[in-house]
C-alpha positions as CSV (number, residue, x, y, z in Angstrom):
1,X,-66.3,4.1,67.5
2,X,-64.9,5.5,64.2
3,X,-61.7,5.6,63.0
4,X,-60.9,9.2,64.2
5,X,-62.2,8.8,67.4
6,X,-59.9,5.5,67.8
7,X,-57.0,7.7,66.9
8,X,-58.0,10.6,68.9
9,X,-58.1,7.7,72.2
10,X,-53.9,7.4,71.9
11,X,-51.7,10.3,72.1
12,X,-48.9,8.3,70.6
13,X,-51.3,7.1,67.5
14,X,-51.7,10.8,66.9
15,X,-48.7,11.6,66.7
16,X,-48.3,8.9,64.0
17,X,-51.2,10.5,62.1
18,X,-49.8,13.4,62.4
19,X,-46.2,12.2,61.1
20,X,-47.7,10.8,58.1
21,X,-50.3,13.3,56.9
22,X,-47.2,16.0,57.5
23,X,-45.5,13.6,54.6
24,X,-45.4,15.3,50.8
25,X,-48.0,13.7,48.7
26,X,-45.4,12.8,46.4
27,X,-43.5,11.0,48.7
28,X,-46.6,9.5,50.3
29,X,-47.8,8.2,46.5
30,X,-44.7,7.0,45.7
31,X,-44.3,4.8,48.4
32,X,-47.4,3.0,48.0
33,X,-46.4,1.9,44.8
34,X,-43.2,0.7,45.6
35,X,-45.0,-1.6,48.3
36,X,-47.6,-2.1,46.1
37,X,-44.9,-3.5,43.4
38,X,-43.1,-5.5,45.9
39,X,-46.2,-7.4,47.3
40,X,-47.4,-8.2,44.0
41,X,-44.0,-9.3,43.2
42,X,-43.9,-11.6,46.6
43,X,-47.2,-12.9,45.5
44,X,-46.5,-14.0,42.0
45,X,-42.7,-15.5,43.3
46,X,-44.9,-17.4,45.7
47,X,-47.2,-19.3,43.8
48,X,-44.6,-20.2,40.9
49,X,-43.0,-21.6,43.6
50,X,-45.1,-23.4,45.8
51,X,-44.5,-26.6,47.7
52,X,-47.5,-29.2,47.9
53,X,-48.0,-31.9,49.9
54,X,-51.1,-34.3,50.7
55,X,-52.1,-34.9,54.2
56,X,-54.3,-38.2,54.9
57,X,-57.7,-36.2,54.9
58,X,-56.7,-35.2,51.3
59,X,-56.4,-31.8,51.9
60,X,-53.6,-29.7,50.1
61,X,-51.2,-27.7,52.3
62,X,-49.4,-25.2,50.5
63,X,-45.2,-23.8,51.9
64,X,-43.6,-21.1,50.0
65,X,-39.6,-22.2,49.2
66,X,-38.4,-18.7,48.9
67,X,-38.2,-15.4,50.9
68,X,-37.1,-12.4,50.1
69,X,-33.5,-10.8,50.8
70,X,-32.6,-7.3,52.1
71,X,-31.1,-5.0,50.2
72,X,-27.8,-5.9,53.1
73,X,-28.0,-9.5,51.8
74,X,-28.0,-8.9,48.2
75,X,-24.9,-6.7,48.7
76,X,-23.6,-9.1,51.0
77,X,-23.8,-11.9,48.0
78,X,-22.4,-9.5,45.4
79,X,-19.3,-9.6,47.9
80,X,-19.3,-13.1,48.8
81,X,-19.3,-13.9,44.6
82,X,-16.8,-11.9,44.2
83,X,-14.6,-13.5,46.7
84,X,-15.7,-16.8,45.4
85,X,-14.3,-15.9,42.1
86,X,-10.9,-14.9,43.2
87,X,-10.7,-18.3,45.2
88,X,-11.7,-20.1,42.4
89,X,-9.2,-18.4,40.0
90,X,-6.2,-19.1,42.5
91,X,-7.5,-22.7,42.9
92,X,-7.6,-23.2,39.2
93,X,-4.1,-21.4,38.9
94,X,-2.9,-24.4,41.8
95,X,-4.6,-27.2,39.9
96,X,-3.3,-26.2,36.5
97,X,0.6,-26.1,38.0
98,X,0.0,-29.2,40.2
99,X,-1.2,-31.0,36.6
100,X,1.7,-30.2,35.3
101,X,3.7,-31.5,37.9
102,X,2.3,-35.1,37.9
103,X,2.2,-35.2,34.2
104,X,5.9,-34.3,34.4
105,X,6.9,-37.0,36.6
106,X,4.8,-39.1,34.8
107,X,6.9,-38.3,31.7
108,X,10.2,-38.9,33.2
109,X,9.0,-42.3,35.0
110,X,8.0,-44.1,31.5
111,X,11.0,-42.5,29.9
112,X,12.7,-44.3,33.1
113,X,10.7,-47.6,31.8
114,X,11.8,-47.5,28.1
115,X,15.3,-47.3,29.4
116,X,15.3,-50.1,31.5
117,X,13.6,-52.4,28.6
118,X,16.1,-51.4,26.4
119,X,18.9,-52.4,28.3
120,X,17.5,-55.4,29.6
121,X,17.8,-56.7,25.6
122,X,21.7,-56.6,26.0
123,X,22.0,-57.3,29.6
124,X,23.1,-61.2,30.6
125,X,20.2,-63.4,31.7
126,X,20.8,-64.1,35.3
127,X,23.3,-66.5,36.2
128,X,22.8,-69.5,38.8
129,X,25.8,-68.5,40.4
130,X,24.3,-65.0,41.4
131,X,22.0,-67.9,43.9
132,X,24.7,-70.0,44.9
133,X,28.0,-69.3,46.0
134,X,31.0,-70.7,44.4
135,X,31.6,-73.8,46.4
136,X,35.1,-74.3,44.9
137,X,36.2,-71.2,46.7
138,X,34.7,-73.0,50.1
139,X,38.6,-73.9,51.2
140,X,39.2,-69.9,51.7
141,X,35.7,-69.5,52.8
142,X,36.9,-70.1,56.7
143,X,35.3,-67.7,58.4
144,X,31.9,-68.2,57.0
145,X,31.8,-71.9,56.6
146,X,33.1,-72.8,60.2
147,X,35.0,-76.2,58.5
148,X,38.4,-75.4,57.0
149,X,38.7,-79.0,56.4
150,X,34.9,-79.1,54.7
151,X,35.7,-80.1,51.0
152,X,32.5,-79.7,49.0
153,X,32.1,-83.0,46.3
154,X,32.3,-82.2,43.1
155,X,29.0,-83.3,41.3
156,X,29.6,-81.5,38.2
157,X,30.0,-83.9,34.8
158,X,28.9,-87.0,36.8
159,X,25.3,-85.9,37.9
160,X,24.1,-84.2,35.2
161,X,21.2,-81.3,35.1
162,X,17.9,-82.5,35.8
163,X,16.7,-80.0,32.4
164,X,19.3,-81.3,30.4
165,X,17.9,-83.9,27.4
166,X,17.8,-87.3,28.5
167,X,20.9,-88.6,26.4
168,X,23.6,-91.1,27.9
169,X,22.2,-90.8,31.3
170,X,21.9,-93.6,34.3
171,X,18.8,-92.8,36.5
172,X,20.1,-93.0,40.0
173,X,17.4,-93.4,42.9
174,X,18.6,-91.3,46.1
175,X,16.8,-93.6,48.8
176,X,16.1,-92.2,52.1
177,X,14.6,-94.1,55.6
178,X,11.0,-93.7,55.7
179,X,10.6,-91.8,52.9
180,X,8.8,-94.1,50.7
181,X,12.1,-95.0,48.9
182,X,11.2,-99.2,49.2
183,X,7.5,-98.8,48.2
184,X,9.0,-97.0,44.9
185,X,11.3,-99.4,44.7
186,X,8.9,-102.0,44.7
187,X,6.3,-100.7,42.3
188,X,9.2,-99.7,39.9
189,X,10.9,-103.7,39.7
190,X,7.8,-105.4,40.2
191,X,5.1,-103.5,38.4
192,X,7.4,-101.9,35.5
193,X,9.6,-104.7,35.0
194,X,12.7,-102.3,35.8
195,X,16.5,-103.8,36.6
196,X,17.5,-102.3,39.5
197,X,20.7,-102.3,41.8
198,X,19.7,-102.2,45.5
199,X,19.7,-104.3,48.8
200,X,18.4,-107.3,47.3
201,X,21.5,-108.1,45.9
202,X,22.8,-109.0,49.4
203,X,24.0,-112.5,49.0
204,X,25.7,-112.2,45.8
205,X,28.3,-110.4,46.2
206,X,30.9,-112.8,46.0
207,X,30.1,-113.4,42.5
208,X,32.9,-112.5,40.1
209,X,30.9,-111.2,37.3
210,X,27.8,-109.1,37.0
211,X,24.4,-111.0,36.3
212,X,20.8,-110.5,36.5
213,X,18.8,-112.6,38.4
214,X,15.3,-113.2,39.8
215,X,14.0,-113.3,43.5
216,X,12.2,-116.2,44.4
217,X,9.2,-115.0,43.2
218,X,10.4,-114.7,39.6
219,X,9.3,-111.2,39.0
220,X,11.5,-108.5,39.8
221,X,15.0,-109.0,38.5
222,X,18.1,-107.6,40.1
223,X,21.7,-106.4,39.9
224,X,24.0,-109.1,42.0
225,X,25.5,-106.0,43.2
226,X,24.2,-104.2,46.4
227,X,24.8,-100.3,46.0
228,X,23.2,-99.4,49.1
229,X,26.5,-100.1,50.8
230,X,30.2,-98.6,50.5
231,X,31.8,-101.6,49.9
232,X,28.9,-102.7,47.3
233,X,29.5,-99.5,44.8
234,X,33.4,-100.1,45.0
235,X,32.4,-103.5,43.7
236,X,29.7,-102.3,41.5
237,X,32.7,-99.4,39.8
238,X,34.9,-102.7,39.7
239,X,32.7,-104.6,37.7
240,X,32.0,-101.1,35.6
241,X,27.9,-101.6,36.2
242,X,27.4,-98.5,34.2
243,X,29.2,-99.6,31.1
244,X,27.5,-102.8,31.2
245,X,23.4,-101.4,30.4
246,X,22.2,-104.1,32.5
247,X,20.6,-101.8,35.2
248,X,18.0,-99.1,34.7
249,X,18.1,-97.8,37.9
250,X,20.8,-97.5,40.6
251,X,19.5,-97.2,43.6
252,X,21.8,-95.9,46.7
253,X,21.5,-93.8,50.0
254,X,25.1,-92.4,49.0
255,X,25.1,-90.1,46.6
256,X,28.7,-88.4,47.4
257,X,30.1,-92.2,46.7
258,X,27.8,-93.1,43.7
259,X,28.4,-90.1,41.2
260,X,32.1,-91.9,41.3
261,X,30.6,-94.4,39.2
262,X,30.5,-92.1,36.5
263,X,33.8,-91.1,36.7
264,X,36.1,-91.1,33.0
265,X,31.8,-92.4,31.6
266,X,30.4,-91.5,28.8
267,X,27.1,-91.6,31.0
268,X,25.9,-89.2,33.8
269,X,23.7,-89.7,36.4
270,X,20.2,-88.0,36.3
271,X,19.1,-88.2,40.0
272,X,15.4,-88.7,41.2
273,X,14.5,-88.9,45.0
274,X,11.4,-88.8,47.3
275,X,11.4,-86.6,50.1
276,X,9.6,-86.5,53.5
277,X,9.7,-84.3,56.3
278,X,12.4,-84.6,59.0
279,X,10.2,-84.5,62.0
280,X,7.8,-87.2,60.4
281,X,10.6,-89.2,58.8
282,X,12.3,-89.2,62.8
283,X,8.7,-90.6,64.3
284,X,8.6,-93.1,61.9
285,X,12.2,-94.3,62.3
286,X,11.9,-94.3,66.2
287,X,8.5,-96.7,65.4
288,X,10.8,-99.1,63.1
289,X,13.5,-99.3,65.2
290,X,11.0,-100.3,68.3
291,X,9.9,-103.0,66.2
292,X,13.7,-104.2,65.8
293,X,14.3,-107.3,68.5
294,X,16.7,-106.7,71.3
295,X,19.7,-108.5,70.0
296,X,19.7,-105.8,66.9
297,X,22.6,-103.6,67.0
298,X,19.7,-100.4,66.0
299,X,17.2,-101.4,68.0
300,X,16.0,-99.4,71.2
301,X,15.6,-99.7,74.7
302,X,12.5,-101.1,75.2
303,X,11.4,-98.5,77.7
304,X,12.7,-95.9,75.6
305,X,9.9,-93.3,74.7
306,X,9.3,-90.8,71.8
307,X,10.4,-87.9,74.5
308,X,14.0,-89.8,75.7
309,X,14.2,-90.6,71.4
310,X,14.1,-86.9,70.3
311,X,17.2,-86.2,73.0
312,X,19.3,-89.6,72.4
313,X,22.0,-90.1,70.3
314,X,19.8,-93.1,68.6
315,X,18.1,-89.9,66.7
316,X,19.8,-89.1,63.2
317,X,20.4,-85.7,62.7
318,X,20.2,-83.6,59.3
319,X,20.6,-86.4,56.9
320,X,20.1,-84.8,54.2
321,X,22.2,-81.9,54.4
322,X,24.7,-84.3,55.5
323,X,24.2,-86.3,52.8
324,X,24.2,-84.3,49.8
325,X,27.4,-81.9,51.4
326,X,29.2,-85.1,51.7
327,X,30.0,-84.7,55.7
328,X,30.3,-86.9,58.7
329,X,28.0,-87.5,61.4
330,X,29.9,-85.2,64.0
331,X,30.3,-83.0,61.4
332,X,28.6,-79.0,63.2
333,X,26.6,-78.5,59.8
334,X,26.4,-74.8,59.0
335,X,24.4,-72.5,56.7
336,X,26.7,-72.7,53.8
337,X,26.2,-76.6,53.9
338,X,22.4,-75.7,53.8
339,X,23.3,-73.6,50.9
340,X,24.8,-76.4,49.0
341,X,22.2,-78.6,49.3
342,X,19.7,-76.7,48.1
343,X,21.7,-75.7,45.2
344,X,22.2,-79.7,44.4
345,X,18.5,-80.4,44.7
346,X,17.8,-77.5,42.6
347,X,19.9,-78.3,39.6
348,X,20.3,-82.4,39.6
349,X,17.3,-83.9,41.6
350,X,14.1,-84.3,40.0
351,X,12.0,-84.2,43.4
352,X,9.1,-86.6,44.7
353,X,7.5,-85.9,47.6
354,X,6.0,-88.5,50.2
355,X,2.7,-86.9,50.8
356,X,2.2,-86.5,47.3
357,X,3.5,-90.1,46.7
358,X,1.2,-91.2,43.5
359,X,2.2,-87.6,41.8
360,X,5.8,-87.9,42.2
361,X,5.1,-91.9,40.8
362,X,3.5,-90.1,37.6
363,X,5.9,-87.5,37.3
364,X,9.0,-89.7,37.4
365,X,7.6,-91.9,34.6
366,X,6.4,-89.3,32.6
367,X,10.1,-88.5,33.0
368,X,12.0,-91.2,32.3
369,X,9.5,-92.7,29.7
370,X,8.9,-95.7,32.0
371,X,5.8,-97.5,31.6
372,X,3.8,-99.4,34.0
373,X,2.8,-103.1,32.6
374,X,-0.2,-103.8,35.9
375,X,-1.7,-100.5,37.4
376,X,-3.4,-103.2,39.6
377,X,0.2,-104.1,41.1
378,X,1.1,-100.8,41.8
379,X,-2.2,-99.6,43.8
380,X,-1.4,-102.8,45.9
381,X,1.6,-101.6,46.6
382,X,1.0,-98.3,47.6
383,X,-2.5,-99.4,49.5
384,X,0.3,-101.3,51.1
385,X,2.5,-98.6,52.3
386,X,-0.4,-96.4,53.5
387,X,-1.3,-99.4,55.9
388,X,1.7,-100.6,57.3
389,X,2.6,-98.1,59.9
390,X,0.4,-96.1,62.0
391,X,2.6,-92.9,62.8
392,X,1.5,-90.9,65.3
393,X,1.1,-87.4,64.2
394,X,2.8,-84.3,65.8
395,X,1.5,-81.0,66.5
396,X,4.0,-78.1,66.0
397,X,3.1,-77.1,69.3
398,X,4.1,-80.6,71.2
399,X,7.3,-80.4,72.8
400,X,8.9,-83.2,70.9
401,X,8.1,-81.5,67.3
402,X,10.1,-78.5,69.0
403,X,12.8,-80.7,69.8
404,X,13.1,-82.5,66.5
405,X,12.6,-79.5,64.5
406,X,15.3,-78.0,66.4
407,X,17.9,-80.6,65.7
408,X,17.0,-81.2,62.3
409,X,17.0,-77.3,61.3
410,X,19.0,-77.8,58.4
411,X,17.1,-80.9,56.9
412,X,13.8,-79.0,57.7
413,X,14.9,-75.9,55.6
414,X,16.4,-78.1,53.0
415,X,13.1,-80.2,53.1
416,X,10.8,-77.0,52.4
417,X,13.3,-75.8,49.8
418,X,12.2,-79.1,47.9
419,X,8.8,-78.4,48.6
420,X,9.3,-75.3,46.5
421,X,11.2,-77.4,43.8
422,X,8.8,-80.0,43.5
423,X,5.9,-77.0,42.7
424,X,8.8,-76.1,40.3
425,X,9.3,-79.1,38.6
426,X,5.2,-79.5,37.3
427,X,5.7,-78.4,33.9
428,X,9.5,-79.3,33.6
429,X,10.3,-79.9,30.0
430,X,11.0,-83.7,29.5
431,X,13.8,-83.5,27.1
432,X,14.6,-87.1,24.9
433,X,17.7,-85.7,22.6
């Protein structure tokens, strides 16, 4: 069939013919081009921009990237930049004041700085007494304290400073029960060939002068004046022990009593102490005394166990704080007798600790300038100490740890505050003159 007859077969496709052959030649030519233009334009945009890939035959497949836009989308675009523009100028215009802004603040913060480094030059350094409170003012201090009769003892040009230089000074051993107080003892008398003052005077004092002597064993030599005891360092300030240079160390559980020794001296006392915690330290004591025989005043019950200990009157309660605040046994202690403490330990106690026992032995030493003549003796000693009790270990969450912990709170926060001391006290300068 031709091509006119085809047309001629469709009403509607006549029409069409019609339609266009009606069309101005003009028109008609012009129009071809422009398609003409625009599918040779397609065609070149296409194959500049062409997309290959490989399949696994090796044949190449081609995809065109790009299609053309109508003349709706271009205008569309030309919109859409426009309005992109405007945002992006008001953005900038945001940005630009919100720089200035930060940089603003930024100028008046490091002004701020400078400031304060200029008038920390001419400030005061911190004074201890911005940590402590002044404990001379504790008579007036009623309503915090608890005690009106509490009178805290004046330590103050009898124990000096432990940072102060080593110059007319008495080293004075603060010996607590189960703390590792003996085995320091030993190791200092019997491997350093140190004078001490300390229980093993007992026997002597009805002597009427002060000697030295020598235990049976004829190495460690001794004071014949026991100032573990009240009655022992009235005799020891009779005799004037610390005028006499025949002890290096005084050794005594009672501090508030000792630093009366140095009363009207030209000496202080520099104080040195190993410390243990109260819960252990209370485990260990209720072991000991078990050990004691019946007819001992201290000793326990015999059925008496760790539980019934913890909740008897046979446990000793805040010793330390008690100590070092100078109060009785029946004495409510209090937070500003906490403070105290601390504020003692602190300034006039270089700390040793029990679990770091051969540390604290260095660090004392180093201290003093005390040598050890057998390094042999003193392992023994310490081998020693680690050996001769086995304390049972609490847990924190064991109902008798709650119970100690609880009636000890003051010794356990003064105990932890010498923890801190002791990490202190590392590089503490060691100070001859």
């Amino acid at each position: 069939m031709s091509s006119e007859n085809a047309l001629a077969g469709s009403s509607g496709a006549k029409a069409c013919v019609v339609g266009w052959e009606d069309w101005d030649e003009d028109q008609r030519r012009a129009l071809a081009a422009s398609h003409k233009r625009t599918i040779g334009s397609l065609e070149e945009d296409t194959e500049a921009q062409m997309k290959f890939s490989s399949r696994g035959d090796g044949v190449a497949i081609t995809t065109p990237i790009t299609t053309l836009q109508s003349e709706s989308q271009l205008s569309n675009q030309g919109k859409s930049t426009e309005e992109t523009e405007e945002v992006e100028a008001k953005r900038s215009k945001f940005l630009s004041r919100k720089f200035l802004a930060v940089a603003l603040v930024g100028v008046l913060a490091v002004a701020g700085i400078a400031a304060l480094a200029s008038m920390s030059a001419w400030l005061p350094s911190p004074d201890p007494q911005f940590m402590f409170p002044d404990f001379s003012l504790a008579g007036t201090m009623m309503g915090y304290s608890g005690h009106s009769q509490w009178v805290p003892p004046h330590y103050g040009g009898l124990f000096s400073d432990i940072n102060h230089p080593l110059e007319n000074v008495q080293p004075v051993l603060w010996t607590m029960p189960r703390s590792g107080s003996l085995c320091l003892m030993d190791i200092l008398s019997y491997c350093g060939k140190l004078v001490l003052s300390n229980g093993a005077a007992r026997g002597h004092e009805q002597e009427d002068s002060l000697t030295i002597f020598t235990q049976s064993d004829s190495i460690g030599h001794f004071a014949n004046v026991d100032t573990t005891t009240l009655a022992g360092l009235e005799r020891a300030h009779r005799l004037n022990l610390i005028d006499s240079d025949l002890v290096n160390i005084v050794a005594t559980p009672h501090l508030p009593e000792a630093s009366l020794l140095f009363e009207h001296k030209a000496k202080t006392g520099r104080i040195f102490a190993i410390f243990r915690d109260p819960v252990q330290r209370a485990v260990s004591d209720y072991l000991f005394l078990r050990t004691l025989h019946s007819g001992d005043a201290l000793g326990l019950p015999p059925s008496m166990t760790l539980s019934q200990f913890v909740e008897s009157d046979y446990l000793l309660t805040n010793v330390l704080t008690k100590t070092l605040a100078n109060l009785t046994d029946d004495t409510i202690v209090t937070e500003l007798h906490v403070m105290f403490a601390k504020q003692v330990i602190h300034e006039k106690i270089l700390v040793g600790l029990a679990d770091n026992f051969e540390e604290s032995l260095n660090r004392f030493l180093a201290y003093y300038g005390w040598v050890l003549h057998d390094s042999v003796c003193a392992a023994n000693f310490i081998l020693a100490r680690d050996t001769r009790e086995s304390t049972r270990v609490l847990e924190d969450h064991e109902e008798e740890s709650r119970t100690l912990s609880d009636r000890n709170w003051a010794d356990v926060e003064v105990y932890e505050f010498a923890k801190l001391v002791f990490s202190g006290q590392n590089h503490i300068d060691i100070l001859s003159v």
